[in-house]
NUDREN-995062 format. One line per 3 residues: their letters; for each residue x, y, z of N, C-alpha, C. Coordinates in nm, 2 decimals. Layout:
residues N
A) X/Y/Z/X/Y/Z/X/Y/Z  ...
end
This chain:
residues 302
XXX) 0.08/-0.12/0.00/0.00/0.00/0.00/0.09/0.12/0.00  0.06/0.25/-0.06/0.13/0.32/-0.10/0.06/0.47/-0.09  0.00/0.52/0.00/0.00/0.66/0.05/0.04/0.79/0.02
XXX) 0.01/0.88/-0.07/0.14/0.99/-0.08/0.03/1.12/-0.08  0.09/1.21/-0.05/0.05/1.38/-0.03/0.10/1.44/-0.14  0.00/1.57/-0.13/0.07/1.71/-0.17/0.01/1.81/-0.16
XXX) 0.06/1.93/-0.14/-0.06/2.09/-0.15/-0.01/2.17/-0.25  -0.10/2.28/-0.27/-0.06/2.35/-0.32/-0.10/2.51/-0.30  -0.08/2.58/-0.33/-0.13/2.76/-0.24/-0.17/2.83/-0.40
XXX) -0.28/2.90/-0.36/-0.31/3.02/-0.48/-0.18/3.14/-0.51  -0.18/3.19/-0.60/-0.09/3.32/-0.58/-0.10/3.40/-0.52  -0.23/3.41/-0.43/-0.24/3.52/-0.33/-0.22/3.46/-0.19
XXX) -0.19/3.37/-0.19/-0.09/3.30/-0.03/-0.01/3.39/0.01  0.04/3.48/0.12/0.15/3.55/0.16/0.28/3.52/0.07  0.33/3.35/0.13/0.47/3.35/0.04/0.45/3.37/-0.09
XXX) 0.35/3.29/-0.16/0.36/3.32/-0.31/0.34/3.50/-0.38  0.29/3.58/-0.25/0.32/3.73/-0.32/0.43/3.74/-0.31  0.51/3.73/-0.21/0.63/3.75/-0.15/0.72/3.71/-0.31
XXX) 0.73/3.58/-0.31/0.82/3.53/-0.42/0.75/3.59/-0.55  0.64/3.63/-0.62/0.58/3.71/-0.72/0.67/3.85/-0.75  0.64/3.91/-0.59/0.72/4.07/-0.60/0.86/4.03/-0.64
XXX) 0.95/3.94/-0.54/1.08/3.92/-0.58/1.10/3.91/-0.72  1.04/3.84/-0.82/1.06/3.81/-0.93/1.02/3.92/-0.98  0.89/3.97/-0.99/0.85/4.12/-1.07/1.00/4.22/-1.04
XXX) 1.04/4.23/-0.92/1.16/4.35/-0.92/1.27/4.21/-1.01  1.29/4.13/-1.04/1.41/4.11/-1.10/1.36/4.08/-1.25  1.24/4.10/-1.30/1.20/4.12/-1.44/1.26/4.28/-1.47
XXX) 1.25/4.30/-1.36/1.23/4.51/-1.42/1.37/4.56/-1.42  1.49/4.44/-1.34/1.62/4.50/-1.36/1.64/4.41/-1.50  1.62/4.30/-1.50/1.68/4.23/-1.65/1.64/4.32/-1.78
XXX) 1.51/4.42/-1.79/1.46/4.46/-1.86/1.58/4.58/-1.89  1.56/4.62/-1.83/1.65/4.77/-1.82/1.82/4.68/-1.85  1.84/4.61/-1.82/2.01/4.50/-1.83/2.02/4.45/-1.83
XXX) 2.04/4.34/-1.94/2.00/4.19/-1.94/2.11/4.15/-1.87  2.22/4.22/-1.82/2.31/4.16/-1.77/2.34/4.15/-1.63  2.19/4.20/-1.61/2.21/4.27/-1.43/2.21/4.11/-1.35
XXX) 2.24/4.12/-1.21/2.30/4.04/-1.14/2.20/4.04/-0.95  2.08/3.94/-1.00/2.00/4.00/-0.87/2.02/3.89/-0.81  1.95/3.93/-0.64/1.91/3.83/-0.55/1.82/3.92/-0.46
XXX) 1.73/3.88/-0.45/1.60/3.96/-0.41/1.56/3.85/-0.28  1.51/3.91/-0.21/1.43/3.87/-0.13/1.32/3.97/-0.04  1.19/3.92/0.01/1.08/3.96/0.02/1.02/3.89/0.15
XXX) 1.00/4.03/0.21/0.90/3.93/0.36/0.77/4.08/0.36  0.69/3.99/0.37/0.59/4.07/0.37/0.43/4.05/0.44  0.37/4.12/0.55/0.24/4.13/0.58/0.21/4.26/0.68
XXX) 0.05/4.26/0.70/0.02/4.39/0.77/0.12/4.52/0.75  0.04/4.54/0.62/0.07/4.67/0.56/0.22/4.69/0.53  0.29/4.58/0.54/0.48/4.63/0.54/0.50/4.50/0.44
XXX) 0.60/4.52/0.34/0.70/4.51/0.28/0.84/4.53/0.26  0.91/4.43/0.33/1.05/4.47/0.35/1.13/4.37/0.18  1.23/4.49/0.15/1.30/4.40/0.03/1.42/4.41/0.06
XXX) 1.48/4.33/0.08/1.63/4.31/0.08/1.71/4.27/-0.05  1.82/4.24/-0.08/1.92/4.20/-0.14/2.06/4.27/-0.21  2.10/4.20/-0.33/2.26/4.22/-0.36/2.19/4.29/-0.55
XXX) 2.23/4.37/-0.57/2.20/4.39/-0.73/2.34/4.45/-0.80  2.38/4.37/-0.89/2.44/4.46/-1.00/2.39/4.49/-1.12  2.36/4.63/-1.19/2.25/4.67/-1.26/2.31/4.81/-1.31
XXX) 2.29/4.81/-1.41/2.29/4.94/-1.52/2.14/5.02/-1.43  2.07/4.91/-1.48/1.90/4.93/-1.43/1.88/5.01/-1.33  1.78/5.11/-1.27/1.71/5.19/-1.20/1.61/5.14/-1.17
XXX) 1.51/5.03/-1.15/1.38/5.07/-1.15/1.35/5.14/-1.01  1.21/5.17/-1.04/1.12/5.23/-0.93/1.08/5.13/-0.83  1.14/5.09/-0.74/1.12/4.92/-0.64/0.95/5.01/-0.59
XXX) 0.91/5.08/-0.54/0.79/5.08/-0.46/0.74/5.08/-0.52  0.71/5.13/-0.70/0.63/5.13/-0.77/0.60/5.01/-0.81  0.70/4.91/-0.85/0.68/4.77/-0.85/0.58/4.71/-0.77
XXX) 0.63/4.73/-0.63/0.59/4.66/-0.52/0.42/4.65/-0.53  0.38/4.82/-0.55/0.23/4.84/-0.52/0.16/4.79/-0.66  0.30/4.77/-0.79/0.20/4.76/-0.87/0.15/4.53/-0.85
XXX) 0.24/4.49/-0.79/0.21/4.33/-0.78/0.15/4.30/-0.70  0.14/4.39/-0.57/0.07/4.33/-0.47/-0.03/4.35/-0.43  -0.15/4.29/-0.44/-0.30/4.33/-0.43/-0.30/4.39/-0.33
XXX) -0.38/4.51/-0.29/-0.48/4.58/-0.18/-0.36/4.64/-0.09  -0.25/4.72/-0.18/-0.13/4.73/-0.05/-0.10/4.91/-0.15  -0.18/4.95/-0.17/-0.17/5.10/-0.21/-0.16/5.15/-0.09
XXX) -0.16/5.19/0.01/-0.12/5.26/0.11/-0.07/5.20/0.21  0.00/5.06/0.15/0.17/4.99/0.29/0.22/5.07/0.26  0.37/5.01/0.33/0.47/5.09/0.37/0.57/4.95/0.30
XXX) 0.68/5.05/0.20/0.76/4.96/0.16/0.88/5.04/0.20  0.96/4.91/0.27/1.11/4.94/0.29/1.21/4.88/0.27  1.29/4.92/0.11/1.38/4.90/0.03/1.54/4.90/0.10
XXX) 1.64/4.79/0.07/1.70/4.76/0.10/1.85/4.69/0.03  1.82/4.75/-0.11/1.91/4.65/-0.21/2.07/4.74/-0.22  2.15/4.62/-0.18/2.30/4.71/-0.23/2.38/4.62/-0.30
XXX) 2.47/4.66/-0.35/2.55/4.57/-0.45/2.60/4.47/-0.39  2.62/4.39/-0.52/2.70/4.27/-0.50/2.81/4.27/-0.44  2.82/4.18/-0.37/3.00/4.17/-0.27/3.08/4.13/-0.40
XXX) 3.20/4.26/-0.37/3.29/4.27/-0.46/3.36/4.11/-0.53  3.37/4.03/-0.42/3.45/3.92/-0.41/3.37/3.79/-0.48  3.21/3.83/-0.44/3.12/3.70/-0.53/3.17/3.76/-0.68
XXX) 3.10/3.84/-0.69/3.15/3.95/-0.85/3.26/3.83/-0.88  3.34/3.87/-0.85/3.52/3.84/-0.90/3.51/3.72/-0.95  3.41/3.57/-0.89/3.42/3.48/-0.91/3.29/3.44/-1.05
XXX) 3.19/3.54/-1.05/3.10/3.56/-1.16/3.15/3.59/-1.25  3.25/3.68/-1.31/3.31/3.78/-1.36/3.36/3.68/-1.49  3.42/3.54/-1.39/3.50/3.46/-1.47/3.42/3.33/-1.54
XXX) 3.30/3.35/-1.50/3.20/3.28/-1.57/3.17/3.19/-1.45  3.22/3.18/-1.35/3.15/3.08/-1.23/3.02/3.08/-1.19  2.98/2.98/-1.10/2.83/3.00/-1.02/2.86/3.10/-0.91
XXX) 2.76/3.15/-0.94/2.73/3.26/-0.77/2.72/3.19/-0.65  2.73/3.10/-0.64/2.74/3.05/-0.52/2.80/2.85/-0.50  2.80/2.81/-0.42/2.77/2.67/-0.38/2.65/2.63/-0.41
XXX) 2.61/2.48/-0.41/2.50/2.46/-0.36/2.46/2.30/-0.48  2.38/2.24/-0.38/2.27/2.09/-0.47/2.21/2.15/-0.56  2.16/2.08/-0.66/2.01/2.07/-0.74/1.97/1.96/-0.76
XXX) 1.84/1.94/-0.77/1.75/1.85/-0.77/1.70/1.81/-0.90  1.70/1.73/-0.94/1.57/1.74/-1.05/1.52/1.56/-1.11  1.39/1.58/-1.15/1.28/1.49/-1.11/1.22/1.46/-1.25
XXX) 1.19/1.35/-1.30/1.08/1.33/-1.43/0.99/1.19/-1.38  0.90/1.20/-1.35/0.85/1.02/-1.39/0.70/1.04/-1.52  0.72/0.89/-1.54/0.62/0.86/-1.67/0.44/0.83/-1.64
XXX) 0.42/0.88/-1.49/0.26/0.84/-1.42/0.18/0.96/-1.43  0.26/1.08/-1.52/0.11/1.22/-1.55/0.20/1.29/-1.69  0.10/1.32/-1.80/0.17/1.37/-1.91/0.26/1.48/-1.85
XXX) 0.25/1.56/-1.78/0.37/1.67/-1.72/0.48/1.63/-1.68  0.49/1.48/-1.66/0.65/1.38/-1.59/0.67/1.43/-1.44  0.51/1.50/-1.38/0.53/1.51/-1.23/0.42/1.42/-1.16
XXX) 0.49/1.39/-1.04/0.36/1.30/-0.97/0.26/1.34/-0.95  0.15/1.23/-0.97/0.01/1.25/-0.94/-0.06/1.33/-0.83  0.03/1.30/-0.74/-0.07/1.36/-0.62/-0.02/1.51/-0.64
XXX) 0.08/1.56/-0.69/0.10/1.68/-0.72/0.04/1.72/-0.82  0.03/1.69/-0.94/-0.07/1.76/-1.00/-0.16/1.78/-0.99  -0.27/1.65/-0.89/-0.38/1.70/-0.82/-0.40/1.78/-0.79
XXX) -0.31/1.83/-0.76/-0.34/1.92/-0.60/-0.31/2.10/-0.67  -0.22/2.08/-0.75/-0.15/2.17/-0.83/-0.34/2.22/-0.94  -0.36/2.13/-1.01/-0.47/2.18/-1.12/-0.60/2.19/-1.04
XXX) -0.61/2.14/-0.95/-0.77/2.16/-0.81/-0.72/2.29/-0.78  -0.60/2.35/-0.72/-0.58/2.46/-0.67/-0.61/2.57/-0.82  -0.59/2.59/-0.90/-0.57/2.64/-1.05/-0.75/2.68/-1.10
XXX) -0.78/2.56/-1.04/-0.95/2.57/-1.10/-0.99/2.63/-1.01  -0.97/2.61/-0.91/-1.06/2.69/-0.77/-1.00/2.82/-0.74  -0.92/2.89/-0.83/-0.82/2.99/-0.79/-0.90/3.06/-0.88
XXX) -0.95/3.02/-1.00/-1.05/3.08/-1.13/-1.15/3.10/-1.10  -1.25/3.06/-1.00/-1.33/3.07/-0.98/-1.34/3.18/-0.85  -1.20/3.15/-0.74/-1.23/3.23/-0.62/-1.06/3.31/-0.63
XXX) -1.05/3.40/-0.68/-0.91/3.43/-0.69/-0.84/3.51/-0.57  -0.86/3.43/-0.45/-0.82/3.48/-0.33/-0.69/3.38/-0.26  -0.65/3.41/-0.13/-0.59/3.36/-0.11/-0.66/3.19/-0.05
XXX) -0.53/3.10/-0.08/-0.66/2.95/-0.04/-0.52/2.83/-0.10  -0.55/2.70/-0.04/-0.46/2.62/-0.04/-0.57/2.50/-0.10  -0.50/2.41/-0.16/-0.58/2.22/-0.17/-0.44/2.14/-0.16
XXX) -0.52/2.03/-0.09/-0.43/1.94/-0.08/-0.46/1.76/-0.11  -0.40/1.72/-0.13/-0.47/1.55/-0.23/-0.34/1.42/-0.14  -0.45/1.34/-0.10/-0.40/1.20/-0.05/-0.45/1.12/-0.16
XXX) -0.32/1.03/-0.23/-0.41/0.94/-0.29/-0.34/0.81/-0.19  -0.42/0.69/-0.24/-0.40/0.57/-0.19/-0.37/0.45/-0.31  -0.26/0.40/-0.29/-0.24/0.32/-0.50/-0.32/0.39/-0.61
XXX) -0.28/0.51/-0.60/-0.28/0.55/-0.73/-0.47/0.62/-0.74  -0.53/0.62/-0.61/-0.70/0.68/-0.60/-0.69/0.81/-0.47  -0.77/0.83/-0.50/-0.81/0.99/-0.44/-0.87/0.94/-0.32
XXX) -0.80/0.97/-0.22/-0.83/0.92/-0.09/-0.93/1.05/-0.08  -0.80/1.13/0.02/-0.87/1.27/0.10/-0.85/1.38/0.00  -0.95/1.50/0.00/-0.93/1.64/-0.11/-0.94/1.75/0.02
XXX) -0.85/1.83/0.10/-0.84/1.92/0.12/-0.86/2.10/0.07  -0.93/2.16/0.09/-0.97/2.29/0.00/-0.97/2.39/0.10  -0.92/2.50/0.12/-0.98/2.60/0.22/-0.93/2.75/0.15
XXX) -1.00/2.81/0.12/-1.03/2.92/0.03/-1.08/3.00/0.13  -1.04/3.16/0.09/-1.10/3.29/0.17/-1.16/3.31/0.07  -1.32/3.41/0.16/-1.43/3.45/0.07/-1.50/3.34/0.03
XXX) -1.55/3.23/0.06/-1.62/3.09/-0.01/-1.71/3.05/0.12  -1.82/3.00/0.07/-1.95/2.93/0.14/-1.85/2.79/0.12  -1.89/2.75/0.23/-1.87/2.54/0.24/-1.94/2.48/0.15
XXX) -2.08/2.51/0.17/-2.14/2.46/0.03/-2.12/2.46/-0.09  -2.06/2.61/-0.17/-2.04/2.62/-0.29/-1.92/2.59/-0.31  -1.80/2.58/-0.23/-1.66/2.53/-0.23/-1.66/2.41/-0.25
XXX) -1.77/2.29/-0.13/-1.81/2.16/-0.16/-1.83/2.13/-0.31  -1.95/2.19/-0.39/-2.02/2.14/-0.46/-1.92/2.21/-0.62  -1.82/2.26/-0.63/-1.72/2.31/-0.70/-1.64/2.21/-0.72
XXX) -1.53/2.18/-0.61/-1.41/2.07/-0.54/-1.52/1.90/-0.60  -1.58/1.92/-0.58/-1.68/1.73/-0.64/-1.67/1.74/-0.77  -1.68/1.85/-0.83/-1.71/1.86/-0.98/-1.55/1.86/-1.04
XXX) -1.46/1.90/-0.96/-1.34/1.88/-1.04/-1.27/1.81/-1.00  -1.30/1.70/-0.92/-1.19/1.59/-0.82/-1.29/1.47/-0.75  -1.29/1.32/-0.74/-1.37/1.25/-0.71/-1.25/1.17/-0.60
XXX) -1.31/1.24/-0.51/-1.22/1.18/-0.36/-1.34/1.09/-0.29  -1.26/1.02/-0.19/-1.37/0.94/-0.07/-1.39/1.03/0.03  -1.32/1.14/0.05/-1.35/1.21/0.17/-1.34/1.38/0.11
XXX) -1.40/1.44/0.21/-1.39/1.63/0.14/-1.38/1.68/0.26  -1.26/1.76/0.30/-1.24/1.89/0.36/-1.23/2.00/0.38  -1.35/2.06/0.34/-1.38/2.21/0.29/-1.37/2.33/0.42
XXX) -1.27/2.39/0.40/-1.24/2.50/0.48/-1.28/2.42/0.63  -1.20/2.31/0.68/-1.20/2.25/0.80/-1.19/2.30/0.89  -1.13/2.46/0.91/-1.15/2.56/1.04/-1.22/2.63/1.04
XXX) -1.35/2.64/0.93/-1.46/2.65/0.92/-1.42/2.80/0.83  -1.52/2.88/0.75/-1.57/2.96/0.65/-1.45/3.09/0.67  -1.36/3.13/0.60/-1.25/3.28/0.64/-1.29/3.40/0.56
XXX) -1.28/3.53/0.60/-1.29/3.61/0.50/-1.18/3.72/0.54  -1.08/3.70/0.63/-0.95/3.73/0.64/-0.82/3.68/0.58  -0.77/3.73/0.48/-0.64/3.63/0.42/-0.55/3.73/0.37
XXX) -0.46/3.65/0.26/-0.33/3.70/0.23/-0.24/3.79/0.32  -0.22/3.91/0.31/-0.13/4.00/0.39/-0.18/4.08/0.52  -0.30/4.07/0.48/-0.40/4.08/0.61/-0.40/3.97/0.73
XXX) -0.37/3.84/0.74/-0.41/3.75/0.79/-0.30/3.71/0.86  -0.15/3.73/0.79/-0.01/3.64/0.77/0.10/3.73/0.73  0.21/3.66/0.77/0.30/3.73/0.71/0.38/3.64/0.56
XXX) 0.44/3.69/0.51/0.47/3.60/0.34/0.66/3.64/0.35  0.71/3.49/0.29/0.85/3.53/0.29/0.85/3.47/0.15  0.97/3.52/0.06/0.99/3.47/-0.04/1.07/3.34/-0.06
XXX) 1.08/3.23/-0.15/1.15/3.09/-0.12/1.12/3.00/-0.01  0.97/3.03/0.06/0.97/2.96/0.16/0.85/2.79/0.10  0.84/2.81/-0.03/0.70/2.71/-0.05/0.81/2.61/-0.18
XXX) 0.95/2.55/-0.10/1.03/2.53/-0.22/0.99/2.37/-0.25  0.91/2.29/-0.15/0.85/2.18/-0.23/0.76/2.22/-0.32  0.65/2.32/-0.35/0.56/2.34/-0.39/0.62/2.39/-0.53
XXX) 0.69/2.44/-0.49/0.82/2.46/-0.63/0.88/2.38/-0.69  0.90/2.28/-0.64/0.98/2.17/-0.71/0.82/2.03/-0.73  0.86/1.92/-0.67/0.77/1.86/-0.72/0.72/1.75/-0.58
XXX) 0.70/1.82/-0.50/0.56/1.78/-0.37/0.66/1.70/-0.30  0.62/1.70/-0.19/0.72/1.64/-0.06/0.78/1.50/-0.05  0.76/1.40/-0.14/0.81/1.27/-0.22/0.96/1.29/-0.26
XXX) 0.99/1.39/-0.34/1.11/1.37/-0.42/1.20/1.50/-0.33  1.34/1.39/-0.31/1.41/1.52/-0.27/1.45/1.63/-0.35  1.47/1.76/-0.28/1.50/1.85/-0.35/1.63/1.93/-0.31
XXX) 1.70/2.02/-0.38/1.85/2.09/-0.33/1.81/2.18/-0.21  1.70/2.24/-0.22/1.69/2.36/-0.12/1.74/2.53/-0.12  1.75/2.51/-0.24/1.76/2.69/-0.27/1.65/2.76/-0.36
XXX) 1.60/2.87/-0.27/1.55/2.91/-0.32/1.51/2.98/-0.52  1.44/2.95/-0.58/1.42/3.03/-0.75/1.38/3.16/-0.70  1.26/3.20/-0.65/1.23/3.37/-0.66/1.34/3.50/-0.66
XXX) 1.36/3.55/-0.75/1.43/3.69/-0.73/1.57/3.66/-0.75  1.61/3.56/-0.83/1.74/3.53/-0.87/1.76/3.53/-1.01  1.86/3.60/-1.07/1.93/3.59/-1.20/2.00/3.43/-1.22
XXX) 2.02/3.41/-1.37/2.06/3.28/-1.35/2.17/3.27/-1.32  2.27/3.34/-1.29/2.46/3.32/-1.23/2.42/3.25/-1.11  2.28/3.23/-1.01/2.27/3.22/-0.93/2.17/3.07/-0.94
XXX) 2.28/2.95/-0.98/2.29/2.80/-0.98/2.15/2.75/-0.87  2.08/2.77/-0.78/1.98/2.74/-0.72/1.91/2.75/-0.78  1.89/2.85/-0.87/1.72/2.82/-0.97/1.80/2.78/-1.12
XXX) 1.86/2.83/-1.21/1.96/2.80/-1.33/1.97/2.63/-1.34  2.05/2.64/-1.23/2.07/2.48/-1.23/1.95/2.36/-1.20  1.88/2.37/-1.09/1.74/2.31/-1.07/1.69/2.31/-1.23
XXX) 1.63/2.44/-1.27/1.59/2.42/-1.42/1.64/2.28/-1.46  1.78/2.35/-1.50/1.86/2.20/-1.61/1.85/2.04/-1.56  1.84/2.06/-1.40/1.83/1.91/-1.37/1.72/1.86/-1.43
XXX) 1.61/1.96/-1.38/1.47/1.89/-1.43/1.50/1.84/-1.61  1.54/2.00/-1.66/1.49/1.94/-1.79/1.57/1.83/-1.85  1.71/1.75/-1.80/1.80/1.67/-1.84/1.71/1.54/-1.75
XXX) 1.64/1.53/-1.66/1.51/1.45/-1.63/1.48/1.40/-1.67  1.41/1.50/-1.76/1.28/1.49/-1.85/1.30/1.43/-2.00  1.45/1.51/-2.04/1.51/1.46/-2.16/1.54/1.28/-2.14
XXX) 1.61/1.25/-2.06/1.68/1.13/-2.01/1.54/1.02/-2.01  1.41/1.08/-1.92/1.30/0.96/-1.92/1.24/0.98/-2.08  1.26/1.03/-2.14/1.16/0.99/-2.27/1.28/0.92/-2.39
XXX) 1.38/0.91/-2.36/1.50/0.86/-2.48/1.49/0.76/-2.40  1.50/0.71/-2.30/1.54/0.57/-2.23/1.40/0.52/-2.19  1.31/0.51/-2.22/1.15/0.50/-2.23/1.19/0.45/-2.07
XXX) 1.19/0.55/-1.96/1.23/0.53/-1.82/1.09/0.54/-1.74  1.09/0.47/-1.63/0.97/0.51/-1.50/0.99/0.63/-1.47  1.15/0.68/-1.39/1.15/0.76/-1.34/1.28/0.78/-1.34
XXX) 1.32/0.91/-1.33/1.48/0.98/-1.35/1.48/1.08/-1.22  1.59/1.07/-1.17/1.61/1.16/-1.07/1.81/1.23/-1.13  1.79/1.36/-1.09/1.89/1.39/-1.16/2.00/1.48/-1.02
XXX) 2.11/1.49/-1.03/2.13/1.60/-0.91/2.27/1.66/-0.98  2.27/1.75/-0.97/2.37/1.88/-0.96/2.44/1.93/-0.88  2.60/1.98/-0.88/2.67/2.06/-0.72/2.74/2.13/-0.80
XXX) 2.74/2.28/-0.76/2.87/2.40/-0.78/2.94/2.41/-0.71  3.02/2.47/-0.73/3.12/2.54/-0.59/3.13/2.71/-0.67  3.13/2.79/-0.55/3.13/2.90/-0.61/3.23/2.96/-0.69
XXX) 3.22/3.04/-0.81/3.32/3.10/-0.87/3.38/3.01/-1.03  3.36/2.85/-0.97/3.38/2.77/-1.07/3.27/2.71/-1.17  3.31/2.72/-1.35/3.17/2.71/-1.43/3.14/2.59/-1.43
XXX) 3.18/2.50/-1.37/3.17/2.34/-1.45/3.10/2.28/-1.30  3.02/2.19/-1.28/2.98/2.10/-1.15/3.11/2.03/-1.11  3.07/2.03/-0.98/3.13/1.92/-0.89/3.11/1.76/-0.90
XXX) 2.99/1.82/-0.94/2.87/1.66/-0.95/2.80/1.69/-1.03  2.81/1.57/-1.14/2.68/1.57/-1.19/2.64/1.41/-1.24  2.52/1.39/-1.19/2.47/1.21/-1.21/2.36/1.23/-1.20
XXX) 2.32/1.07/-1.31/2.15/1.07/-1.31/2.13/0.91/-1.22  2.00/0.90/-1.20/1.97/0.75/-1.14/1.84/0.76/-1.24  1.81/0.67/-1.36/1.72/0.59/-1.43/1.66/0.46/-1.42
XXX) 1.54/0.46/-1.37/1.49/0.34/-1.32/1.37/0.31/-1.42  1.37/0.19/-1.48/1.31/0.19/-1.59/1.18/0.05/-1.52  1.07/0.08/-1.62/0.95/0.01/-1.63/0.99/-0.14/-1.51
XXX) 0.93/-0.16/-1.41/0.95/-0.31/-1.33/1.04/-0.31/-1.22  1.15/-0.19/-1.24/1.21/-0.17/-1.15/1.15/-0.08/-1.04  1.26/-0.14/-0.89/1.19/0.01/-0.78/1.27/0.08/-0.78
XXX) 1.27/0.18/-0.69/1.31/0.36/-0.70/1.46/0.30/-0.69  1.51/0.19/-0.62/1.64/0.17/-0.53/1.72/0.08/-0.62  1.63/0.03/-0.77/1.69/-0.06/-0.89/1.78/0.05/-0.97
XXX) 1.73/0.16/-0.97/1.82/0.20/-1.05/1.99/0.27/-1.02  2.07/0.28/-1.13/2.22/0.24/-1.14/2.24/0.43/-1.16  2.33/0.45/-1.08/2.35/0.63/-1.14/2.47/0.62/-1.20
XXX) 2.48/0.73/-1.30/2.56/0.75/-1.41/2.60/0.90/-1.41  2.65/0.94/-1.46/2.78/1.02/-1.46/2.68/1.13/-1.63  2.64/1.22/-1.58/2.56/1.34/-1.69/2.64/1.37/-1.76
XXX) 2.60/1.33/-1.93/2.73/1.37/-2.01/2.60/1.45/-2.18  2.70/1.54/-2.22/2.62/1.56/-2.35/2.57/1.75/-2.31  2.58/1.80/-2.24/2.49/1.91/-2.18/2.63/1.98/-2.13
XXX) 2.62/2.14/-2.17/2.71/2.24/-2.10/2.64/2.27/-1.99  2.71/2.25/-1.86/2.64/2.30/-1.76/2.70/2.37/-1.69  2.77/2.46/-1.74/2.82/2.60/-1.65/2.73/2.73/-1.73
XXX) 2.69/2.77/-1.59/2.59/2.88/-1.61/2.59/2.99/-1.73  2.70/2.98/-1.76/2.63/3.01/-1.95/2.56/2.97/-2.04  2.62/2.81/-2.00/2.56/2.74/-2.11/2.41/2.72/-2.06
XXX) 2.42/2.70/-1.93/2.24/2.69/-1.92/2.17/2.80/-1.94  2.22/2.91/-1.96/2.16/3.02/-1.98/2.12/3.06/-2.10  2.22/2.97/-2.21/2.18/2.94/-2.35/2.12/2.87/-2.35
XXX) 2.11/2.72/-2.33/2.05/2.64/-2.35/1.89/2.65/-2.30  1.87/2.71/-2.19/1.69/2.75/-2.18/1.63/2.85/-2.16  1.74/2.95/-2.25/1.68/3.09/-2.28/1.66/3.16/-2.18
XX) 1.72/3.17/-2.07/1.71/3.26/-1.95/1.67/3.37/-1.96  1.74/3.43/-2.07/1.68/3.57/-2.08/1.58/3.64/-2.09
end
């Protein structure tokens, strides 16, 4: 018997504005310089938005103007900006084409949902997507299956009757059990309710609490910055790897060291049709430039 989870948050969840804003401010420096060099971070509720980070940038934008223009119902917060340059010394090792930092990557394909991500994640991922169209507030779902069936459906949305939430959540999901707003009916949420950090929802980012992941944050990073750049490539060398080796499942992982362009590590484990997770043999990633240029050619970063 085989059990598995997953959730997922609307974009108006605290962290997911949080990580939204981060990324809107690092669209508006690449815009202005494709060459600029961000790391953004974002904590934000009750009326405050604090931004921190490192930028190198030709670019100017307007950061509050950004801020108020991504974040719903926050025209009269208080934003307090905080970005200063890059440490001279990361620079130096960017400079020469290296990663901005240390660090794992993860990355994930199996062949049990046309997307190459697990089921109970995409559950939970396209239930959250439909109910987010319908109630575009802040709100979470979450999906138990049991061998491969829909155990439990979790739902709890702000602004929603139980009844119309119920009789919505049936129509796009056939579970044995329904948990509709289980702390009972909210009309308090997102920034009002909570406070939101940016990089804090990084299973929900990667692919649901099952598969491990490197643990660095994507929001508000340029790609010199190997935690999101690199993640990408794992995944997509995953994805490439399960459909050429008609595979179950591919798990892929990546290591930098700062300053240097080439991995430390790089191996896949391919476990093909009949085999379990622990049959398959890891190998040594070949065929793929993967110093942060090349990945930044290869999937168009810009």
């Amino acid at each position: 018997m085989t059990i598995k989870t997953a959730e997922f948050c609307s974009p108006r969840h605290p962290d997911k504005i949080c990580d939204f804003i981060a990324d809107s401010i690092l669209d508006a420096y690449l815009a202005g310089d494709p060459d600029s060099r961000v790391a953004i971070e974002v904590m934000g509720g009750h009326n405050l938005i604090t931004i921190n980070g490192e930028v190198t940038s030709h670019a100017k934008p307007n950061i509050e103007e950004i801020v108020k223009k991504t974040c719903p119902n926050f025209e009269k917060g208080r934003v307090i900006s905080n970005i200063v340059a890059q440490s001279p010394e990361i620079a130096r090792g960017v400079d020469s084409g290296g990663a901005g930092d240390q660090g794992i990557m993860k990355g994930y394909a199996t062949d049990e949902t046309p997307e190459f991500l697990p089921l109970e994640y995409i559950l939970a991922r396209d239930l959250c997507k439909k109910v987010y169209e319908v109630y575009p507030f802040d709100g979470k779902t979450q999906v138990t299956i049991k061998d491969g069936a829909v155990e439990t459906v979790v739902a709890s949305f702000q602004n929603t009757k139980n009844d119309e939430l119920l009789k919505l959540v049936k129509n796009l999901i056939q579970a044995k059990e329904y948990l509709i707003n289980p702390a009972g009916e909210w009309n308090i949420g997102g920034f009002d309710s909570d406070t939101g950090l940016s990089g804090r929802k990084l299973v929900i980012d990667n692919y649901g609490p099952e598969i491990p992941i490197g643990g660095g944050s994507f929001s508000g990073k340029d790609y010199t910055k190997v935690d999101r750049s690199g993640a990408y490539m794992a995944r997509r060398i995953a994805v490439e790897l399960l459909e050429k080796r008609g595979a179950k499942e591919v798990y892929t992982k990546l290591a930098y060291a700062i300053g240097k362009s080439e991995p430390v590590m790089a191996m896949a484990v391919v476990v093909y049709p009949g085999q379990n997770g622990g049959d398959g043999k890891e190998e040594i990633i070949t065929g793929y430039d993967l110093s942060p240029k090349g990945i930044r050619e290869f999937l168009k970063l810009d």
